[in-house]
C-alpha positions, 0 to 999 in steps of 0.5 A: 549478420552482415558487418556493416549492419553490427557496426552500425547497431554498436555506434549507435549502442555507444551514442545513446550510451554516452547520455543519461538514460532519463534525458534525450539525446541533445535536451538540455536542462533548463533552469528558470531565471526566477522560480515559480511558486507551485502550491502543493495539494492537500494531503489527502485527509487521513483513513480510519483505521480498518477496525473502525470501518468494518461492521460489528458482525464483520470485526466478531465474524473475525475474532471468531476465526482468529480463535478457531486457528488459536485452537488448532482449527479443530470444529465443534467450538464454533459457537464459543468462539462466537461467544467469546468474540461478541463479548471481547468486541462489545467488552473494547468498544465499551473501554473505547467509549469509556475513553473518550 
């Protein structure tokens, strides 16, 4: 490469070096004489949490698989593991009820 081409290309490295990153070379940083009040929007509103949105079949289809892995994920159980499942979530939503 030529070495006129390389000294250029290291002035102008070095220039752009000397400014912060985040601002342009020559911006300055301007502060207004009297602050200006920007509202702040809404926070957003909060989520239900997952377990509340899923549907019923979803959160045992879930349960169900959770309890298949617990087991090893062995198959031949998979109707207890429905069973067992329906009856944890029935058996929360009821004690969730109950709380209220």
């Amino acid at each position: 490469m030529d070495s006129s081409l390389l000294s250029a290309r290291n002035d102008a490295s070095a220039s752009v070096n000397q400014y912060p990153s985040t601002f342009p070379i020559g911006h300055r940083l301007m502060i207004p004489s009297s602050p200006e009040v920007i509202p702040m929007p809404a926070p957003a509103p909060a989520k239900k949490p997952l377990i509340e949105t899923l549907a019923l079949e979803e959160r045992i289809r879930r349960r169900a698989y959770e309890l298949y892995v617990q087991r090893g994920s062995q198959s031949g159980s998979e109707l207890d593991d429905w069973l067992q499942a329906e009856e944890e979530i029935e058996r929360a939503e009821e004690q969730a009820v109950g709380k209220s």
